[in-house]
C-alpha positions in Angstrom: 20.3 11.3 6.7 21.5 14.3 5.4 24.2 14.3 8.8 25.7 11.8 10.4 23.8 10.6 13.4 25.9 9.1 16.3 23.8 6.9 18.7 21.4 9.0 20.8 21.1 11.7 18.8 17.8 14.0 18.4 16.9 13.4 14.9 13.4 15.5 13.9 11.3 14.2 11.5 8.3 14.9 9.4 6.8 12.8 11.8 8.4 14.4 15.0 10.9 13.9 17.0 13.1 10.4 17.5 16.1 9.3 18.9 19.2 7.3 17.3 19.5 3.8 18.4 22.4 3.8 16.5 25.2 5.6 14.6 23.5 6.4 10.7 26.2 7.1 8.4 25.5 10.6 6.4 23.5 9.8 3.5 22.1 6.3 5.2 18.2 5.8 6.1 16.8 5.9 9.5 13.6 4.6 10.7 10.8 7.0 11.0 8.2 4.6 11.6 8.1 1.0 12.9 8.7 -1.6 10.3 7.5 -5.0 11.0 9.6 -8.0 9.8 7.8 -8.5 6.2 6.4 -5.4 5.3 7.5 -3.6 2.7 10.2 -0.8 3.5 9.3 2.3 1.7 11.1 5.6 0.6 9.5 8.3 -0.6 6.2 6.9 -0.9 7.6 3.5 -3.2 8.9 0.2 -1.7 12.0 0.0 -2.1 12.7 -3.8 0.0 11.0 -5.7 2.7 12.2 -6.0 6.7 14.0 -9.4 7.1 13.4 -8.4 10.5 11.4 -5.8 13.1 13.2 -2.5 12.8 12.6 -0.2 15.4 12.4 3.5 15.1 15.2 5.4 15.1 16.8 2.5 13.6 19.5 2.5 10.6 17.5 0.7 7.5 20.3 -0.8 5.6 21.1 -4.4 3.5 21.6 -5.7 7.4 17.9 -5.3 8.0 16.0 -4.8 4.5 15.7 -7.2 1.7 16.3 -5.4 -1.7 13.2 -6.4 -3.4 13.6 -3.2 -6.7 14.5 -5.4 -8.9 11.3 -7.7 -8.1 9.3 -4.7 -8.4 10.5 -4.1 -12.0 10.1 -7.4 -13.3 6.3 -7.5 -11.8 6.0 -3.9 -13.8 7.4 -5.0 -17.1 5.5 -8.3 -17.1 2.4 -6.2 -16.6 3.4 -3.5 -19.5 3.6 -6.5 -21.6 0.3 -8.4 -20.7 -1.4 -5.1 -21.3 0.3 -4.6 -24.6 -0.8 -8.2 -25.7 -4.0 -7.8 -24.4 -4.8 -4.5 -26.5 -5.0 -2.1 -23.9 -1.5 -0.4 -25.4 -1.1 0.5 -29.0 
């Protein structure tokens, strides 16, 4: 949020129009989009942690309701760098 948002505040999206179910500090991420508990949580196009729970739209998506799965996400990258090195397919 590039504001602070106090609960029931208009916020408009890319995707429309929502409402704040809650107060999102400036800075903060709010829920465009329903995220069911699982899925991957994703900012600007890359996953950036997985819902430990459902987060509703208009939501603030923070380390109360998101799993910070980054560093996962590098390791899984590096490990395939390297298997590609071994294998040839980088010189």
């Amino acid at each position: 949020m590039l504001n602070e948002a106090a609960e029931g505040i208009e916020v408009h999206t890319s995707l429309g129009t929502l409402i704040s179910k809650e107060a999102i500090p400036v800075g903060h991420k709010i829920c465009i989009k329903e995220i069911p508990c699982g899925s991957d949580v994703i900012k600007y196009g890359l996953p950036i942690g997985s819902a430990i729970c459902d987060i509703p739209v208009g939501s603030w998506v923070h380390s109360h309701n998101v799993e910070d799965t980054t560093e996962d996400i590098c390791n899984a990258y590096i490990a395939a760098y390297y298997t590609k090195i071994r294998e040839g397919c980088i010189p």
